[in-house]
Structure formats: C-alpha cells, structure tokens
Z-matrix of the N, CA and C atoms (Angstrom, degrees):
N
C 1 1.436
C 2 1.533 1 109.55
N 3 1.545 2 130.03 1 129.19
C 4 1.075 3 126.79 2 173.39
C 5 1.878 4 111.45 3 -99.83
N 6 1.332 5 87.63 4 144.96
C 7 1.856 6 93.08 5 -168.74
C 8 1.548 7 99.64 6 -134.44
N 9 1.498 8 118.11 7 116.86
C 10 1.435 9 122.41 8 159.71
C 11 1.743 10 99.32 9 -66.88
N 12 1.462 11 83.88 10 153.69
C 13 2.032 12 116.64 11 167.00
C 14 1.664 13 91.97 12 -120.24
N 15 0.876 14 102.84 13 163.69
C 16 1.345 15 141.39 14 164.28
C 17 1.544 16 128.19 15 -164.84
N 18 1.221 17 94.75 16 70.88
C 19 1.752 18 102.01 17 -162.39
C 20 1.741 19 112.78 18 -86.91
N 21 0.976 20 135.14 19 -1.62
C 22 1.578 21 127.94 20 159.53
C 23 1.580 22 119.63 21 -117.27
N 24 1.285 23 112.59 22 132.57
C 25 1.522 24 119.70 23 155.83
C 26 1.278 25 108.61 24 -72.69
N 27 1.753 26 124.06 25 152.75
C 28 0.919 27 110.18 26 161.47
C 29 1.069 28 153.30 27 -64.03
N 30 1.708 29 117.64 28 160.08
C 31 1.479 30 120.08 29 -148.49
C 32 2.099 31 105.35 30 -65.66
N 33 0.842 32 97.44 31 178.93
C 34 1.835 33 104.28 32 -174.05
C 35 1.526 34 96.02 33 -84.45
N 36 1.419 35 110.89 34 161.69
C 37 1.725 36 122.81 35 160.94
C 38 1.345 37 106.92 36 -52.56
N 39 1.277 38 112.93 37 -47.03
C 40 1.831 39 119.74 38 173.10
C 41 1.462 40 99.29 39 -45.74
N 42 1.395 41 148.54 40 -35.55
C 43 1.090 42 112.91 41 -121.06
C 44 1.474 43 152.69 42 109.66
N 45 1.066 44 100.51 43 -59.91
C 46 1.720 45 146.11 44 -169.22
C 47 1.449 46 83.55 45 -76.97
N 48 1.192 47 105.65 46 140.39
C 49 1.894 48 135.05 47 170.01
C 50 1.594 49 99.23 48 -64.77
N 51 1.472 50 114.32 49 130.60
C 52 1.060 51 127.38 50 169.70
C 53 1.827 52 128.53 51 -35.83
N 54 0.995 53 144.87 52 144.55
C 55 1.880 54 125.28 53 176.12
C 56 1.822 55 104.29 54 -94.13
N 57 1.125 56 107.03 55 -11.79
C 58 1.418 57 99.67 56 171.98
C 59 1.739 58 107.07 57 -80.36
N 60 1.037 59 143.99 58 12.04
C 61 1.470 60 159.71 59 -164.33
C 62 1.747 61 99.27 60 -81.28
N 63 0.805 62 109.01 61 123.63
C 64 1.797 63 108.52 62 -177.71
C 65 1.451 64 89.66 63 -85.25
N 66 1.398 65 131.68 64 139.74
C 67 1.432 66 148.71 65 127.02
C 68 0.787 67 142.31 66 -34.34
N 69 1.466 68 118.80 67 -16.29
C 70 1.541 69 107.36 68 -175.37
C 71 1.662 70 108.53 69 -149.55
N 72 1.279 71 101.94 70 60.56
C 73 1.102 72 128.37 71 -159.71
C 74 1.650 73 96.96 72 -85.00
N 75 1.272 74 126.84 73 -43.25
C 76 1.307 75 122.36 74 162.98
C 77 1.408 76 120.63 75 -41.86
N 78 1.504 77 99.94 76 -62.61
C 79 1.421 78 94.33 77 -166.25
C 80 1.742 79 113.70 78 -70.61
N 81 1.251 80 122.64 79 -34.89
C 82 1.466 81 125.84 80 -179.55
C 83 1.629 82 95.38 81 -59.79
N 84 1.508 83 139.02 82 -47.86
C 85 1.201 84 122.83 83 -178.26
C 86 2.124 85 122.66 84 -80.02
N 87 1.622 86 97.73 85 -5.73
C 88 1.785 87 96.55 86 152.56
C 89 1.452 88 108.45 87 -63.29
N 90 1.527 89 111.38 88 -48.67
C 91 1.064 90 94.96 89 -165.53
C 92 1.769 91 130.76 90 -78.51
N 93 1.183 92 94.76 91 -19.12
C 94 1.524 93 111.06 92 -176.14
C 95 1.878 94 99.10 93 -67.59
N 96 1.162 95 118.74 94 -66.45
C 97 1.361 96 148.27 95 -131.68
C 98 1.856 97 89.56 96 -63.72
N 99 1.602 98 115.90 97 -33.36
C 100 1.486 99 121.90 98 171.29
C 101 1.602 100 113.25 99 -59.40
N 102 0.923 101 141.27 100 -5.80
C 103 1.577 102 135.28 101 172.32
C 104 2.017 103 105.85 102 -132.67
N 105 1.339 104 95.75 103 -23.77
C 106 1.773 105 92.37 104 -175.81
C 107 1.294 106 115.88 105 -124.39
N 108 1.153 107 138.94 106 169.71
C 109 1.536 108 161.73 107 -173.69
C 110 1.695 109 99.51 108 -101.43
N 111 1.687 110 100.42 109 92.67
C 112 1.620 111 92.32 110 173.65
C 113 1.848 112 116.88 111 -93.54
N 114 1.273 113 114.30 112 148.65
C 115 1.887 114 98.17 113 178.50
C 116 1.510 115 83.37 114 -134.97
N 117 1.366 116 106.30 115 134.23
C 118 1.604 117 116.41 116 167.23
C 119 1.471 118 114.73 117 -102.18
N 120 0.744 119 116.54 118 107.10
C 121 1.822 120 134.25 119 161.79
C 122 1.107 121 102.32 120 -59.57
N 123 1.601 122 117.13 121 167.76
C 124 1.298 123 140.23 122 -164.90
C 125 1.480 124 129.22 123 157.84
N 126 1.423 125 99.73 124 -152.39
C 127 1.825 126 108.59 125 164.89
C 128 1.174 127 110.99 126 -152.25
N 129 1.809 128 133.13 127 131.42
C 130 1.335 129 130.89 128 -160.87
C 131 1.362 130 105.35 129 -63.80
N 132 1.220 131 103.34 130 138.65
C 133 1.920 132 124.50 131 -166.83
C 134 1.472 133 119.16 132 135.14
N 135 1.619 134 90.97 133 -34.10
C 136 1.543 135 112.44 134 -174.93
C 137 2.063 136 103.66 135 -51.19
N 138 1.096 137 97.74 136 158.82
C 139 1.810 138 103.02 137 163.06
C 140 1.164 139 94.27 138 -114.29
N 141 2.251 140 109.39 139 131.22
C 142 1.152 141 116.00 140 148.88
C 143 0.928 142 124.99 141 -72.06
N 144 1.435 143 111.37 142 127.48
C 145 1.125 144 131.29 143 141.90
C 146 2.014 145 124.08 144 -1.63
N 147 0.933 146 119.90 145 102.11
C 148 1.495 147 112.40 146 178.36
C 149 1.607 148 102.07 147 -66.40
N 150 1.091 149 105.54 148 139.87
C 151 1.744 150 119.51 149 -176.06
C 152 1.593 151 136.05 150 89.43
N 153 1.360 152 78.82 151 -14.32
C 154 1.828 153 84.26 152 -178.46
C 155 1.531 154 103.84 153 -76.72
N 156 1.313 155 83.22 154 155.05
C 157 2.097 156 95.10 155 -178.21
C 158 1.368 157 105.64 156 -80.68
N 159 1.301 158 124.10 157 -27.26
C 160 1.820 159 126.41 158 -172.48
C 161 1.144 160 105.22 159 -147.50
N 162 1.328 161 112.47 160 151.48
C 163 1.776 162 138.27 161 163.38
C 164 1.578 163 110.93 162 -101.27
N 165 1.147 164 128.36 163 139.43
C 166 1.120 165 116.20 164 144.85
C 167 1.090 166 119.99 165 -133.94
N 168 1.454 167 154.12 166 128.36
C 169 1.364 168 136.29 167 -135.20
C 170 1.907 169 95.21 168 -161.11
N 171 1.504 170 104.74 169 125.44
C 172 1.506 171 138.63 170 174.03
C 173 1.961 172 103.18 171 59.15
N 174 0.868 173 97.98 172 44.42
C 175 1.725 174 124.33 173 159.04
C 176 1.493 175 113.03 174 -45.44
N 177 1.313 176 117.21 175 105.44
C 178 1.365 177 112.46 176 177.63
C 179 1.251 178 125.52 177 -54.85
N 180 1.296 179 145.23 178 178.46
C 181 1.485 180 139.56 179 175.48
C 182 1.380 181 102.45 180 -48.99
N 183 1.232 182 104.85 181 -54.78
C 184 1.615 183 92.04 182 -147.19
C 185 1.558 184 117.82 183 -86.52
N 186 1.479 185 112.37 184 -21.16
C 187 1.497 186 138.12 185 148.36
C 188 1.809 187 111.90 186 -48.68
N 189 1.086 188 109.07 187 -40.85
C 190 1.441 189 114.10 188 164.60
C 191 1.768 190 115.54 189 -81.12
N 192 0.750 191 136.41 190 -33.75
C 193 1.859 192 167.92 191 160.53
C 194 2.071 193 82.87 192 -38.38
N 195 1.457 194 97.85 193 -71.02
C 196 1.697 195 103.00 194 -160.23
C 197 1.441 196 104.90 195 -51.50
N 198 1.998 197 105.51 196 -60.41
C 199 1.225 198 104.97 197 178.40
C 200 1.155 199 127.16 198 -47.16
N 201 1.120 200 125.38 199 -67.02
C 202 1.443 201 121.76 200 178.20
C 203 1.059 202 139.43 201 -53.65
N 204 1.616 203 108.24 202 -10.14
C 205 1.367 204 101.93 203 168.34
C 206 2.137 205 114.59 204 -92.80
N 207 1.152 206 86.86 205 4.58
C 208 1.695 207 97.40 206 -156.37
C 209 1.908 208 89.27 207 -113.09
N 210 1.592 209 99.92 208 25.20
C 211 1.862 210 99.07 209 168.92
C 212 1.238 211 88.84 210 -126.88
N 213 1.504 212 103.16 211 169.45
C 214 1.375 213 125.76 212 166.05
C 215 1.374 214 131.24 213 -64.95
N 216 1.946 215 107.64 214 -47.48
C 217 1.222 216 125.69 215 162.52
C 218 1.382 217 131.71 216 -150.46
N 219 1.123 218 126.74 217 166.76
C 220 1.313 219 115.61 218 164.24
C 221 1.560 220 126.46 219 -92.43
N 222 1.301 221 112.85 220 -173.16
C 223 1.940 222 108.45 221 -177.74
C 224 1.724 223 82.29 222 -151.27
N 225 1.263 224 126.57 223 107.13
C 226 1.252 225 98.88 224 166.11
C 227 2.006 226 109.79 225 -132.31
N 228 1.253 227 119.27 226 -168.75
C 229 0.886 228 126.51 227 153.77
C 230 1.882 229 123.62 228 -91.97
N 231 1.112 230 102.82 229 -173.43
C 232 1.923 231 108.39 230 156.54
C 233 1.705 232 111.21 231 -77.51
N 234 1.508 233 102.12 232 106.41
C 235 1.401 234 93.75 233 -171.53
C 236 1.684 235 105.60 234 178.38
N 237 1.119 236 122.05 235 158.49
C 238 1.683 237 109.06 236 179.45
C 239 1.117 238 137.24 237 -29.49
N 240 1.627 239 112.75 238 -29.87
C 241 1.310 240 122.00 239 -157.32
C 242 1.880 241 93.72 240 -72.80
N 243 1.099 242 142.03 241 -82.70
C 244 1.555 243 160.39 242 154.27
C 245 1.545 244 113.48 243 10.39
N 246 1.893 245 108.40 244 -35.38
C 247 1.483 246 111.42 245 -176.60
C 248 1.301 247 99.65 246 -98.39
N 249 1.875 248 124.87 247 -22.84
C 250 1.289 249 127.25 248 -155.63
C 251 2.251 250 90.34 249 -77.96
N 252 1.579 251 93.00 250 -50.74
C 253 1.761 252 108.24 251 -172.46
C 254 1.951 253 103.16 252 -45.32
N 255 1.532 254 81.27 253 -50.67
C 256 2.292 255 81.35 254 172.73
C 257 1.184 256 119.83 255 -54.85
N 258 1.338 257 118.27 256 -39.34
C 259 1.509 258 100.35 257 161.30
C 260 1.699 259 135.99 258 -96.53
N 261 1.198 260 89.88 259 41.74
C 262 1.482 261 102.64 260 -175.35
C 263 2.126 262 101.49 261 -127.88
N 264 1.719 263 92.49 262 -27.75
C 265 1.849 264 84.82 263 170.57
C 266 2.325 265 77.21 264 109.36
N 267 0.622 266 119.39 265 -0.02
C 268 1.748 267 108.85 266 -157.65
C 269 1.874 268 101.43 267 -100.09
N 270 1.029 269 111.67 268 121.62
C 271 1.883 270 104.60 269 -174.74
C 272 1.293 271 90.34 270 -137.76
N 273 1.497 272 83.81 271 161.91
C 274 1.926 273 102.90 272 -163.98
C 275 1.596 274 107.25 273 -156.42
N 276 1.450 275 112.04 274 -139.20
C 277 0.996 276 126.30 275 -174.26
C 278 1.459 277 114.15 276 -113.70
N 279 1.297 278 145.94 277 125.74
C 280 1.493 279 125.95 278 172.65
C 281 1.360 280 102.59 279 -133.30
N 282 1.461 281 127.66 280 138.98
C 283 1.498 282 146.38 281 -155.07
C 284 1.926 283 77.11 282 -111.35
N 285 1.454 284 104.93 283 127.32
C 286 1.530 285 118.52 284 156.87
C 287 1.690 286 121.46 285 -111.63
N 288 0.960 287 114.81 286 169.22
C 289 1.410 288 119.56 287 -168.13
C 290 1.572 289 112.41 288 -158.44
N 291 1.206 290 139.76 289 -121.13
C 292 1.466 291 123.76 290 173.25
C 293 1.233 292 114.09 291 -60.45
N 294 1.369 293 132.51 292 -22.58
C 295 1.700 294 132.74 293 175.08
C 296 1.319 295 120.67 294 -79.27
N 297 1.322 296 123.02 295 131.83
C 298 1.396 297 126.71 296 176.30
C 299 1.372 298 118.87 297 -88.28
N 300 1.522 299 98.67 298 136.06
C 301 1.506 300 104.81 299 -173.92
C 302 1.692 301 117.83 300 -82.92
N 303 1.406 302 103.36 301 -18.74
C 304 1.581 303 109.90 302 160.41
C 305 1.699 304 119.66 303 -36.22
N 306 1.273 305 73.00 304 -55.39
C 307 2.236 306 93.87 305 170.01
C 308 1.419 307 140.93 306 -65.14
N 309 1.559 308 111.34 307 -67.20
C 310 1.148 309 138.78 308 153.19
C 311 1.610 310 138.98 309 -82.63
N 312 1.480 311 104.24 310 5.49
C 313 1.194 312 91.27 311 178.72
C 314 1.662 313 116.67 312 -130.74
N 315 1.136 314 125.72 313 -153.68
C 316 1.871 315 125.94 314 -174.50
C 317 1.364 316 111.11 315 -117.46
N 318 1.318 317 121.63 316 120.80
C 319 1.503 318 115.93 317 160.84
C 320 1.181 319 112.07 318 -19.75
N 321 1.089 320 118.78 319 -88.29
C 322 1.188 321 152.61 320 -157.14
C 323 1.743 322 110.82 321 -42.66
N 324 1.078 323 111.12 322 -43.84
C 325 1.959 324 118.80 323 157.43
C 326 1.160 325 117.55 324 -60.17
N 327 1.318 326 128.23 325 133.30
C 328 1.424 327 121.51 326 160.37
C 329 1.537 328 115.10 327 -82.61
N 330 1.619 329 85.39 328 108.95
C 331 1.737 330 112.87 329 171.00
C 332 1.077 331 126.97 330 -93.68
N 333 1.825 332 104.12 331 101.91
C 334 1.414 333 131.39 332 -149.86
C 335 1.788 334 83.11 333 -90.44
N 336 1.633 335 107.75 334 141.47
C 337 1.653 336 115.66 335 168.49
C 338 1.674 337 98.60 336 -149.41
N 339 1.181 338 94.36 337 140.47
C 340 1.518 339 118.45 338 153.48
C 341 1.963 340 104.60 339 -27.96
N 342 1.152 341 121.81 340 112.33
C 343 1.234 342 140.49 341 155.16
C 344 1.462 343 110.12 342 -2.99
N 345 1.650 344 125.93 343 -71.21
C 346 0.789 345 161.40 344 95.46
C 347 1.209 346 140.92 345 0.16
N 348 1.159 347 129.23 346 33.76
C 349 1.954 348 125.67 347 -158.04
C 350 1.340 349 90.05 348 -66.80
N 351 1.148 350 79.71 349 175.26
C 352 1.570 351 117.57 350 -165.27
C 353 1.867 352 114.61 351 -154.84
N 354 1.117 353 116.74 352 45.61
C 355 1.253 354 135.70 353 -165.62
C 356 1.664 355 99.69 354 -63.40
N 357 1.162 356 91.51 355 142.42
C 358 1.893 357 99.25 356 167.88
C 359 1.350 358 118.67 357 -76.06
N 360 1.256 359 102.55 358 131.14
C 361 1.615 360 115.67 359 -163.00
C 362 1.910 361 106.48 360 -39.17
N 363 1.446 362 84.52 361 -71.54
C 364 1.389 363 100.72 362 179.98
C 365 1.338 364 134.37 363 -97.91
N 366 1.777 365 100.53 364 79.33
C 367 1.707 366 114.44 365 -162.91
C 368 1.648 367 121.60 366 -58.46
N 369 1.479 368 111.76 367 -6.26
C 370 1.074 369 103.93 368 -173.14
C 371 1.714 370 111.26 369 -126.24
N 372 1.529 371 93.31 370 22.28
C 373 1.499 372 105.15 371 170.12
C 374 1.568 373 125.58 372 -105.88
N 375 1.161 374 129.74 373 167.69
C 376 1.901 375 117.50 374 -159.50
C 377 1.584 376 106.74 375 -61.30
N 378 1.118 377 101.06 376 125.27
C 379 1.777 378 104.42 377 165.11
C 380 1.665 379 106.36 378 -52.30
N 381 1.320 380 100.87 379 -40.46
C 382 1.546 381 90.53 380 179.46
C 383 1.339 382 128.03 381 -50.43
N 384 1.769 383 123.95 382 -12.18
C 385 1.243 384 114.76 383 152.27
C 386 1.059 385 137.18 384 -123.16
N 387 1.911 386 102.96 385 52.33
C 388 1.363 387 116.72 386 176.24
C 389 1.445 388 118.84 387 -113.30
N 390 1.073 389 95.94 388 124.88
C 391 1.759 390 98.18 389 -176.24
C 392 1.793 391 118.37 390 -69.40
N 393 1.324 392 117.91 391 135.77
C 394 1.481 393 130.53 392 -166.93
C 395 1.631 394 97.21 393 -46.77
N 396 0.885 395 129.27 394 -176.16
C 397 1.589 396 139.57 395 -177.58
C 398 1.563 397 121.09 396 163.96
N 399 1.176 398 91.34 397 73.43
C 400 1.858 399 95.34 398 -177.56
C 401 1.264 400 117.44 399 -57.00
N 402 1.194 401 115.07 400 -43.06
C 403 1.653 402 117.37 401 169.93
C 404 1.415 403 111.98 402 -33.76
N 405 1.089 404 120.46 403 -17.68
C 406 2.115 405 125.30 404 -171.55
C 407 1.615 406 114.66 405 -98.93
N 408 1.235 407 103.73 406 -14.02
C 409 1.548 408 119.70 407 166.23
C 410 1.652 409 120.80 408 -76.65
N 411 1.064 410 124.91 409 108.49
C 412 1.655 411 118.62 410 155.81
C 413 1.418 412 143.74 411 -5.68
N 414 0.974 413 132.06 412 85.39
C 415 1.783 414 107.95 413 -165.99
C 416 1.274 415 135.66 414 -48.70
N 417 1.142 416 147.17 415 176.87
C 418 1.693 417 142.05 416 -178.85
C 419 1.568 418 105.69 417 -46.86
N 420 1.793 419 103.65 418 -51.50
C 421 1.147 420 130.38 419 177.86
C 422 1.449 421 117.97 420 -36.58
N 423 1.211 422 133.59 421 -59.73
C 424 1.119 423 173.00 422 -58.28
C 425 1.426 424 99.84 423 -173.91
N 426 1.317 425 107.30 424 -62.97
C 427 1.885 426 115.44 425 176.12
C 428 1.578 427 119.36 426 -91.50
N 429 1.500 428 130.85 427 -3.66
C 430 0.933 429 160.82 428 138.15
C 431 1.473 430 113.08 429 -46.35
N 432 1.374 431 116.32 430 -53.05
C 433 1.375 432 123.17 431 -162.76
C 434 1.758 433 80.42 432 -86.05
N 435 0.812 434 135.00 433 -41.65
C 436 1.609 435 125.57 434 -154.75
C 437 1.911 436 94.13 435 -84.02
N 438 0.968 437 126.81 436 -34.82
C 439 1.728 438 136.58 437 -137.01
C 440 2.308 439 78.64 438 -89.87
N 441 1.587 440 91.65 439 120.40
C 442 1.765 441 81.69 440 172.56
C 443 1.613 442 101.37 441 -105.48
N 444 1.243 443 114.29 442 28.77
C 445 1.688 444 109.50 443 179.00
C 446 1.596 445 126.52 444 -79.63
C-alpha cells in the first residue's frame, strides 16, 4: 500500500516551524513504513522524515494531482495538502493539533485529535503568535488506533 505524509504546515514569518506540525512524525512513520510504501511531499527546506521510502518536494499541481490520486492514502497534518485532496475527491487521514477540525477540516477524512484537545483559543488569529504545544497533538498511539491502513 502506498501512503503520502505531508507532515509540516508552513514555516512562520519568524522562521520558526509551524505549531500545527505533528511531533512524532518519526515514530508513526517506523511504524507505518513495515507493511507500506511511505513518500513525503512538501517544499525544499522541509526535513525528511527518517524512514520514508520517497520525497517528493515542490510538485506542481498537477504532478501533485497524478500522485495523489495514484496512492492509497494520505497522512497529513493541518495544512494545504487536506483542502488541495477535497478538491480533487481524495480523503485520508489528517493528525490535528492546536487547529480545529470543526473549522478547518472535512467530514469525510478521519480527523485524528488529541483525546483531550487543546485547541488554540483564537483559531482565526496569526499562528505567528502562537506558541508550539505538543501536549495538543495525539500520540503515535492515538493515530495508530484511528489509521485503518
């Protein structure tokens, strides 16, 4: 089975790594990577991922359009990839973290959350002045238990 990642939103005006960024992106792709073919998409700057079988990085629409329709699933975060797949018909999995999926996200995906969320107060104000908070992310455990791939 082949499974896109898309594990970062983009980076902040600072600089600074996005807080919607899942954490534990290593370990959910040890574990995946033993039965499936993972490829992480992106844009060069990004860090691969340790374990994935492929990169593919700043993929035009429609080069991104092919791939994705020619996988099984996606893995993503809160981030372009999730609104780009809705208009293509393509649903998956998306890991949330300070963003609410009430808001930003698709029925139709399974929208994996922290037990517990911990959503940012003010979802429609700049990430740029939201402080990281891993505690608001899901555990491996957690997205594992949700993921039927």
């Amino acid at each position: 089975m082949k499974i896109i990642i898309s594990p970062y939103s983009k980076q902040l005006r600072t600089g600074e790594p996005s807080p919607k960024d899942y954490p534990y992106w290593k370990e959910l792709v040890s574990i995946l990577n033993k039965k499936h073919h993972i490829i992480q998409i992106g844009v060069n700057g990004e860090p691969i991922i340790e374990g994935i079988h492929e990169s593919k990085f700043n993929l035009s629409f429609k080069e991104l359009e092919e791939l994705t329709l020619s996988v099984d699933s996606f893995i993503s975060v809160d981030n372009f990839y999730p609104h780009f797949c809705n208009t293509i018909g393509k649903y998956g999995y998306v890991i949330w973290g300070p963003s609410n999926p009430a808001i930003y996200g698709y029925a139709k995906n399974v929208n994996i959350i922290h037990t517990k969320p911990q959503f940012k107060v003010n979802q429609f104000g700049l990430w740029d002045k939201s402080d990281y908070n891993i505690h608001s992310f899901p555990s491996v455990n957690e997205v594992i238990s949700r993921i039927l791939i």
